[in-house]
N, C-alpha and C positions, 0 to 999 in steps of 0.2 A: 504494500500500500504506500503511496506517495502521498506526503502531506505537505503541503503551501502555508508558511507563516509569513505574512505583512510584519514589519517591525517599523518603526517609526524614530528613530534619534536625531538628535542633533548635534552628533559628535559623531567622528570616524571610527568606523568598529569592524573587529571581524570576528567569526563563529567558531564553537568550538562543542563537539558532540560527546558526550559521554566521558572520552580520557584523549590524553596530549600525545604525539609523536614524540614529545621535547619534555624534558622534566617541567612542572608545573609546582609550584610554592603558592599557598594562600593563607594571608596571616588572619586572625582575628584576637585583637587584642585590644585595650582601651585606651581610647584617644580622646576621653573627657577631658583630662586632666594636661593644661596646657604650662609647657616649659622655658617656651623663649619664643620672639617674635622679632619679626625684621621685615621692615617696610620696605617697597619697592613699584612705587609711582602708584598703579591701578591699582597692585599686588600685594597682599598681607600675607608673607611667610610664618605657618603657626608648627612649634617644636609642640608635639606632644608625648606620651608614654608608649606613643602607638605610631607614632610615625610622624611624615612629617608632610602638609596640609597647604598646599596652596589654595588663598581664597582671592578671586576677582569680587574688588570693594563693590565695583559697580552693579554685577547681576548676580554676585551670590554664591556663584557656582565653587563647588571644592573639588579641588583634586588631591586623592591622597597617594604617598607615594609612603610603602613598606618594604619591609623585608621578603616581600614577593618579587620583587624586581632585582635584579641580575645588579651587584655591585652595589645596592646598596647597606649599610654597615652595619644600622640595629636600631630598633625601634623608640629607644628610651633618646629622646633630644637633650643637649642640655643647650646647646649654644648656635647659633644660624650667624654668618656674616656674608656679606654679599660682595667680589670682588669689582673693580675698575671695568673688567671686561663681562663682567654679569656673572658669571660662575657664583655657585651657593653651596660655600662651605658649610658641614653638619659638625657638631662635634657630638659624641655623644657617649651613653654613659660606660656600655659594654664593647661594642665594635668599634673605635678608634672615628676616624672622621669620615666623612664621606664627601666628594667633591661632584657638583652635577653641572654640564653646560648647558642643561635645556633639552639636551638628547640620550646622554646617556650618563649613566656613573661611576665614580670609579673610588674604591676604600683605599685607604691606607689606616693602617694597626700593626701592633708590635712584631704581627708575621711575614709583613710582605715590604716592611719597612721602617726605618729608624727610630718612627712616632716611638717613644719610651713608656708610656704608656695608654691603654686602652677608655679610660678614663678622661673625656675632654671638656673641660670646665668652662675655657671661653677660647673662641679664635678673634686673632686682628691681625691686619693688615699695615705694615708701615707704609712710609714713602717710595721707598725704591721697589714694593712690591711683592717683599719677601713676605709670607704667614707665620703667624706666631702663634704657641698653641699653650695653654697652663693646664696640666694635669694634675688628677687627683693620684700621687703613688710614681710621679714621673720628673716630677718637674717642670721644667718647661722646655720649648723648642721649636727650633727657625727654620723653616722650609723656603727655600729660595727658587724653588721648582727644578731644582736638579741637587743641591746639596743639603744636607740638614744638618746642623748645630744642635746638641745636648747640653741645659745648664741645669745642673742639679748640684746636691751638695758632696760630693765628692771633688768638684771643680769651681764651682762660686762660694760664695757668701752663703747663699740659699741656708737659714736653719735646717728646713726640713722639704719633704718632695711634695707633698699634699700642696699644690697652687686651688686657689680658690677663683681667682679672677687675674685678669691681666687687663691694662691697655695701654694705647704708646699718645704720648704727648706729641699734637700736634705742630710744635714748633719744631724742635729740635730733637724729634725722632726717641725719645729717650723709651724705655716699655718700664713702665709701674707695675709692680709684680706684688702681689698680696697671698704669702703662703699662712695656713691655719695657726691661729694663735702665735700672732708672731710678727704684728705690723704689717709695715709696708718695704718693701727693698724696690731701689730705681739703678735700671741697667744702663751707663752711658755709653756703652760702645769701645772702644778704646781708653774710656777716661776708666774705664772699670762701674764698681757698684757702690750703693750708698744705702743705709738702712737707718728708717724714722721706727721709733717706739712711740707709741699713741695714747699711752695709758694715762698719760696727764691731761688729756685731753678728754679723752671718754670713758674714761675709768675701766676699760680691757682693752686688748690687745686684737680682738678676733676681728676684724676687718672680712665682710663677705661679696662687697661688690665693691668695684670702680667703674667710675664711670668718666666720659671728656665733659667739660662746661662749655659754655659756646665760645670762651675764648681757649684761655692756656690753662684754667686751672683743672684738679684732679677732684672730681668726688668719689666720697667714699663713704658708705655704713658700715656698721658696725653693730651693737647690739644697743638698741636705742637713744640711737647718733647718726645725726650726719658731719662728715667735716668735710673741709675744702683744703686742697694745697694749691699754691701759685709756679707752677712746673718752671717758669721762669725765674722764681724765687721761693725756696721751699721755706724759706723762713718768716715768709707772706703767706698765713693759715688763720683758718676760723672753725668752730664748731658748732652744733644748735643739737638741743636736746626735741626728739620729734616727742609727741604727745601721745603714741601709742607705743608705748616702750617693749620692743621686741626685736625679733630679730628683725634688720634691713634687707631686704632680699634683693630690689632693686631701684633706679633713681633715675626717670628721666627729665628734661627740661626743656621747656618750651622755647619760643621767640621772646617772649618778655621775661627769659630768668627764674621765671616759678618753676618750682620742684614736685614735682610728681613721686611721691615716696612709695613705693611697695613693699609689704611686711610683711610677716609668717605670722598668719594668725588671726591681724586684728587689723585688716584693713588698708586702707588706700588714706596716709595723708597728702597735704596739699601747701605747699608752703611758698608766701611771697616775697620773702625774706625778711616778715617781721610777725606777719599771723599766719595761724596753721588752720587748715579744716581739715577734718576725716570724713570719712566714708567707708559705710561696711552693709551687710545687707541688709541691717536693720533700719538706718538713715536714707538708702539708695537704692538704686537699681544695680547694684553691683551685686553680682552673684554668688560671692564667693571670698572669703576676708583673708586666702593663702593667696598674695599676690605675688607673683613668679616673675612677668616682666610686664613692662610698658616702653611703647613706643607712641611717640608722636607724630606724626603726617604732615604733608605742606601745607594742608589746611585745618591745622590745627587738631584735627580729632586726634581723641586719647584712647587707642586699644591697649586694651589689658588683659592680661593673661592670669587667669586665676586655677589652682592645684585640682580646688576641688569646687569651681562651676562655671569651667568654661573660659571663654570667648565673652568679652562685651565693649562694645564702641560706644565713645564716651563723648558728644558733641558739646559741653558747656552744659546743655540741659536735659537733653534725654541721652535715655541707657539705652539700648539695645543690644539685646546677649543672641551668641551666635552658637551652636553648636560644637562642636568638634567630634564627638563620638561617633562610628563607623562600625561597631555592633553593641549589643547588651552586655557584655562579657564584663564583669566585676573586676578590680584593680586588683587579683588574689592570683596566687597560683590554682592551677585545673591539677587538682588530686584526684581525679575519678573520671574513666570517659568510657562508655559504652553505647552499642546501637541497639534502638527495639525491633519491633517485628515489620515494622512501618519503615525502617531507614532513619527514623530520627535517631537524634543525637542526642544523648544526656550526657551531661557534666558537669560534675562534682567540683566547687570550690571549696578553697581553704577561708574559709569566712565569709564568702560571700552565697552561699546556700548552694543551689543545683539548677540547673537550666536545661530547658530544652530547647533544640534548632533541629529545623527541619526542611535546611535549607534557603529558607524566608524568612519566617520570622522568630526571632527569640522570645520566649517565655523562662523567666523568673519565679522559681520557688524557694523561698526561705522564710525567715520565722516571723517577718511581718505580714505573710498574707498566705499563707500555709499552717500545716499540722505538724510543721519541721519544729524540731526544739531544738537546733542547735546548728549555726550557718555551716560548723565545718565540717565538709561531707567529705568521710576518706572512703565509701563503695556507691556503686549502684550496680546489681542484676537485675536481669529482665527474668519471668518464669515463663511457662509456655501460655499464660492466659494473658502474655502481654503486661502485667502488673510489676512495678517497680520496687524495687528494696530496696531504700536507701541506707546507708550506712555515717552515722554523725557519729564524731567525738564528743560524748558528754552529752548528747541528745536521745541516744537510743535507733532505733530503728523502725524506720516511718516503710509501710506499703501504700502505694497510691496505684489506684486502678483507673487512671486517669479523668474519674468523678470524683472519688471520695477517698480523704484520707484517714489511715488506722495507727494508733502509734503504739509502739511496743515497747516497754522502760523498764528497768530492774524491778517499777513499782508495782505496774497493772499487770503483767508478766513475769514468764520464767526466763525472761532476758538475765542475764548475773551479772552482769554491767552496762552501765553506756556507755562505754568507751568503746564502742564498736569499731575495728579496725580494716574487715575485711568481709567482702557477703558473698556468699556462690549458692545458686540451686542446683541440686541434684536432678537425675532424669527422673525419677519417683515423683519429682515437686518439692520437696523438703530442703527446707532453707538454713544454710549454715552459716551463723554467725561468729565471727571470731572475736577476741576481746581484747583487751590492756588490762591483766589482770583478774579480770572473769571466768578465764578459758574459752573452750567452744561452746556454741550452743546450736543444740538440731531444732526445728519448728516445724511440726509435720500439718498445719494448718486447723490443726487443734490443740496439739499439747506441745510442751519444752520438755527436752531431754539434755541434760548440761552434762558434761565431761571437762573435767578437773583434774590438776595433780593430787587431788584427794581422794577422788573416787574413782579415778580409770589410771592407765598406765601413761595418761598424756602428760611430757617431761615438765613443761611449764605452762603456765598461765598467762600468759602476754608472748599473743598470737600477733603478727603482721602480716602475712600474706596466706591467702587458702588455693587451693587449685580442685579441682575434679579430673579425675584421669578416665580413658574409657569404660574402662568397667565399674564406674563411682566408687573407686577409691577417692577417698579425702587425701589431699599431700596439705601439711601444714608448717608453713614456718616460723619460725619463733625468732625474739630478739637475744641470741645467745647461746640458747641451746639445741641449734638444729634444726635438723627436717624433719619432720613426721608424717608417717601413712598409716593412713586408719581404715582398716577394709570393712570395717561393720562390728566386729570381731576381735580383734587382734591388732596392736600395734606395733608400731614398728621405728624405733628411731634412727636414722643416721647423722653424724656429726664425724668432726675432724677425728675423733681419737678412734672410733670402731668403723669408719670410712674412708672413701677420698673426696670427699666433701670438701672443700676448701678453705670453710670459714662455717661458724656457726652462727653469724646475723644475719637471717633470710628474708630478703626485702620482696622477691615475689618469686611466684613458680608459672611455670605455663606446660601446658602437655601438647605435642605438636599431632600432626595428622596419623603418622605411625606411634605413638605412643609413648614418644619417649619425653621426659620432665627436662625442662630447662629451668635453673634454678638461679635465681641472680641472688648474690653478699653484696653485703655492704663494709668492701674494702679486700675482695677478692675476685674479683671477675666472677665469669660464669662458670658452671656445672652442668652437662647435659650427662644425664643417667640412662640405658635405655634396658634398665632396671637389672643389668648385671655389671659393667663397665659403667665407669667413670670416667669422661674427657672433660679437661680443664680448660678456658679461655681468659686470657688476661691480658696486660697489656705487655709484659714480659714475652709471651711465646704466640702473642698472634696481635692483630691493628687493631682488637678492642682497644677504642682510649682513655676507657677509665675504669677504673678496680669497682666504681661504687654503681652499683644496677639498682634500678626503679623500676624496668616494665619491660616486658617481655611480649610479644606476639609473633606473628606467620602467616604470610600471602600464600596464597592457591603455589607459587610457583616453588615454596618450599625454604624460601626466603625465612630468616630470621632478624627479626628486626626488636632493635634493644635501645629501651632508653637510658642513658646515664645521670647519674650528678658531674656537672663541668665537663663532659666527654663529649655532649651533644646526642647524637641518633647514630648507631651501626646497622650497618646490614651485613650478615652475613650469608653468602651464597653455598648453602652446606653442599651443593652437588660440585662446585670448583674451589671450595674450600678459600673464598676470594671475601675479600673484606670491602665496604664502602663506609665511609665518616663522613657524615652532615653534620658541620656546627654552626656557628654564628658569622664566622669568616668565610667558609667555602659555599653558602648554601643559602637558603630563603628559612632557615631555621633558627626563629628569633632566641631563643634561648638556648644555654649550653647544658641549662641542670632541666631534664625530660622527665617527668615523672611520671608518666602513662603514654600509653600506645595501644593504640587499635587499628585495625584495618580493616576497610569496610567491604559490600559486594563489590564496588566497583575499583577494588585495588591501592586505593585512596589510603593512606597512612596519616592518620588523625594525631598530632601530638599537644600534647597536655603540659606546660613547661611553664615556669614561675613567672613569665610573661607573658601569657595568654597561649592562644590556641592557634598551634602550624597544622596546614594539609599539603601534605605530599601526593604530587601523581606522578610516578613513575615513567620514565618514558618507553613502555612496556607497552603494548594495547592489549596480551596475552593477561596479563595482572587482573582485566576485568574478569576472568573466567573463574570463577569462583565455584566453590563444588554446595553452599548453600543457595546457587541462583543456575541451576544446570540450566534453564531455560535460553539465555543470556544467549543473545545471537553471533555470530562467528563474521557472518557478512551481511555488509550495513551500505549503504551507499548514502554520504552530503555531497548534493549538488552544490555547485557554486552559486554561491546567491549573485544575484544580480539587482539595480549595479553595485558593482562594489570597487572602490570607496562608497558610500553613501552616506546622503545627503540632503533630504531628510530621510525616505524611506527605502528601504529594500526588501525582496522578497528571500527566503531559505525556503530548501525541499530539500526533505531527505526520506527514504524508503529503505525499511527493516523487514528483514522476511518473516519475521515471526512476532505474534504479543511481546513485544517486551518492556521493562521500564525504561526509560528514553529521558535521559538528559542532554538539555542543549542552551548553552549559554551564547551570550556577547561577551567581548573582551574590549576593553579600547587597544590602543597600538603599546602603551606602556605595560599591558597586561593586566590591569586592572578589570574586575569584574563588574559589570553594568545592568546586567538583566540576565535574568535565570528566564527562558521563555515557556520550557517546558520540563518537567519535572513528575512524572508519573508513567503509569502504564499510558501503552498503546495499542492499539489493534495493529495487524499486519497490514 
């Protein structure tokens, strides 16, 4: 069957069905939370946690640019400046800096070049062109676009490496350098270095922005202070105590010399150089009282950038707050990701409750408008009636049958804890819950049956990871002391002193298609058992890149795929014994510490990492064939849509020989995703 979709944009796009010929990265992660900002005529540059956001002032429109995109560095922004020839340097928190002409990107970090460290707290630009970059753990350092300069304390003044901000005096080139608790140091060039102590001045030392005045002098905050130096003359200084006494986080300044104060905490003051006015959300339209930056425009408006609300443009009299967010995803790590029967997505945050995505739109469940007692969700299973198991720290364990929720607590049940760690159902139906301290507990959808170091052979009581193996075997892991399989009957423990287990802190187990256990420690690699033999993986005798494992799964093609703490994503290829590493530098995977992995029907490698949520497609089309979707068709034919470029409309056909579920997106040219068109079954 041939089917004709009319599409409609007003942007240049092109299509993309089902999975990628080309590896494909898709981040989702939260881009509320705004970092730094830099004006640039029409164009408001917004750094946020998630990426980094061009807005046109004039229509609205955002474009966001992530760690989906080929070259760029990592989602956490700390710093934007914008060079002479337009290039937009990133600095940012984890991947080192990133540099864009407009077309394309390109990182630099401690791996593929001098930057000292990954850590970039402000960029600036001097006279002659050269970049200067202040790191938090590095110092500082001068990129000339072919050589780079290291000033840290083994070779300056520099007390310490922690740079907090930097900028260079516009006269005489000089770079103000403000490292943690420790004043101000100014770099002359050949005259050498010079260091002011503040403390008589603002009663500490901690200095957290610098800023240029509109002539020569330096501002600077501090912990409810501003002062001024005359870079001309540094013995020409003033101070003013601001009226919301906290930290100073940022300081911009207009045409007429007023100071636009940004603060941690408590708002936005305002200062003329004799009275002060604040503003927070309680007096204004201001969203949000963690003010992170401001920028002022040629015609005077005042955008601001606030931690926790947003985007707001500040015209003298009205507010108007802008977005930034680009999905629901909670500023938490994803502790928990599984799919249901439907293809949705659940996933478990570390404080921010459980979500569903189902490809459109996110739904929110946590303890303000749910039966959840407790945000941090470290399970969720699905059973065969489609009903969900949550698993909370301190909450207990909630089933929701996507009507109605039931909650299960040490108190109204035979749960033995709430510190629920771990959930799996058996093929029977019967729900295994693990515990911190509880043990296990079975729920046969009427009664508890608890196993304890009291009353069974199970070693310890503070369970971390559960698994089900073919024939429902229970494998359980513990913090300390081992592995354990529990046949119904009979237990069984292995550990380093009666095995070749490698470590006894078992952070999760998985059972692959032939049956064998893969076992990940925390601070030994992996273990695959295939229940007589022992093979060891680490980073010692294979490209595993980190000893510490959080999640384990397996694609149809046999694939092993592993999440690390700091290692990033492995794949290993068990048929050629062949290694691949996605981390934050090589890959579209925003974080290095992974702590869940799933993979879905369609090949998809879902990860779960302290920065939100990465999807991997493989550039495999075989990876869709999945043995829970045998349906899944082999040959597919997309037409060329026509026309393409389009402008505003075009039409797509594409023809499947058999029913099957049919995903078919737009992409724009940067790879960004723009419309999901179709997303369900199909007839042939």
């Amino acid at each position: 069957m041939k089917l004709n979709i009319v599409v409609i944009y007003f942007l240049l796009g092109f299509v993309l069905i089902g999975y990628s010929q080309t590896p494909v990265w898709e981040n989702y992660s939260d881009s509320a939370p705004v970092t730094a900002l830099t004006d640039e005529g029409n164009y408001l540059w917004i750094g946020t946690t998630g990426g980094l956001i061009k807005l046109d002032k004039s229509s609205g429109e955002k474009t966001l640019y992530n760690k989906g995109i080929n070259g760029f560095p990592d989602n956490y922004i700390n710093t934007i400046t914008i060079d002479s020839v337009g290039n937009k340097w990133i600095g940012t928190k984890n991947g080192g800096v990133g540099k864009f002409d407009g077309t394309k990107w390109i990182s630099y970090n401690t791996t593929n070049s001098a930057l000292p460290n990954n850590n970039v707290t402000s960029i600036k630009i001097d006279k002659n062109g050269a970049i200067w970059f202040s790191t938090l753990g590095g110092g500082i350092a001068k990129y000339t676009g072919t050589d780079w300069t290291i000033f840290n304390t083994s070779n300056s003044p520099l007390p310490n490496n922690n740079i907090v901000s930097l900028v260079i005096d516009k006269g005489e080139n000089s770079i103000w350098v403000a490292p943690i608790d420790a004043g101000f140091y100014i770099y002359y060039g050949r005259y050498g270095w010079s260091n002011y102590n503040i403390n008589n001045l603002t009663y500490n030392n901690d200095i957290k922005f610098l800023a240029n005045g509109l002539k020569r002098e330096i501002w600077m905050g501090s912990y409810g202070y501003i002062t001024w130096f005359d870079a001309a003359n540094t013995n020409n200084y003033g101070t003013f105590q601001c009226p919301l006494y906290t930290v100073i986080n940022t300081i911009a300044i207009d045409t007429l010399n007023n100071k636009w104060v940004g603060t941690k905490g408590l708002g936005l003051a305002f200062f003329d150089g004799k009275n002060w006015l604040t503003y927070n959300t309680s007096n204004s339209g201001l969203p949000g009282n963690n003010i992170t930056s401001i920028v002022i425009d040629k015609n005077g408006i005042k955008w601001i950038g606030t931690y926790d609300g947003g985007l707001v443009k500040y015209d003298g009299t009205n507010w108007e707050k802008y977005s930034t967010s680009s999905s629901e995803l909670p500023p938490n790590r994803i502790s928990a990701l599984t799919f249901d029967k439907q293809g949705e997505k659940w996933i478990g945050t570390w404080g921010g409750g459980v979500l569903k995505y189902d490809e459109m739109e996110w739904t929110v469940y946590n303890t303000s408008n749910s039966d959840i007692q407790n945000d941090n969700i470290t399970a969720v299973a699905i059973d065969e009636s489609n009903h969900k198991w949550i698993g909370t720290y301190g909450g207990g364990l909630c089933a929701f049958n996507d009507a109605r929720w039931t909650l299960y607590n040490s108190t109204n049940s035979g749960l033995p804890d709430n510190n629920v760690t771990n959930v799996r159902v058996d093929k029977s139906g019967n729900v295994w819950a693990g515990t911190w301290g509880g043990g296990l507990a079975k729920f046969n959808g009427t009664g508890w049956t608890v196993f304890n170091s009291e009353n069974s052979e199970l070693s310890d009581n503070y369970i971390y990871s559960l698994a089900i193996d073919q024939a429902d075997n229970i494998w359980i892991g513990t913090w300390g002391l081992g592995l354990i399989k529990y046949d119904g009957n009979a237990w069984t423990v292995f550990n380093s002193e009666n095995s070749n287990i490698p470590y006894n802190i078992i952070t999760c187990v998985a059972v692959d298609a032939n049956d064998n256990k893969w076992i990940g420690t925390n601070g030994a690699g992996v273990a695959k058992f295939n229940g007589d033999t022992w093979t060891i993986f680490n980073p010692t005798n294979s490209n595993l890149p980190s000893n510490n494992i959080r999640a384990i799964d397996f694609d149809t093609l046999g694939n092993v795929w592993i999440g690390t703490m700091n290692g990033g994503l492995a794949k290993l290829n068990t048929s050629l014994s062949e290694w691949s590493v996605y981390n934050l530098f090589n890959s579209g995977l925003i974080d290095n510490d992974v702590y869940s992995v799933n993979i879905d029907k369609f090949g998809k490698v879902w990860c779960g990492t302290s920065s939100g949520l990465a999807v991997f497609t493989p550039g495999n089309p075989t990876a869709i064939d999945r043995t829970d979707n045998p349906l899944s068709p082999k040959d597919f034919l997309l037409y060329q849509n026509y026309p393409n470029p389009f402008n505003p409309s075009t039409t797509i056909s594409y023809q499947i020989p058999s029913n099957s579920f049919v995903t078919l997106k737009v992409y724009d040219v940067l790879g960004n995703e723009i419309a999901m068109l179709v997303n369900e079954e199909k007839a042939a």
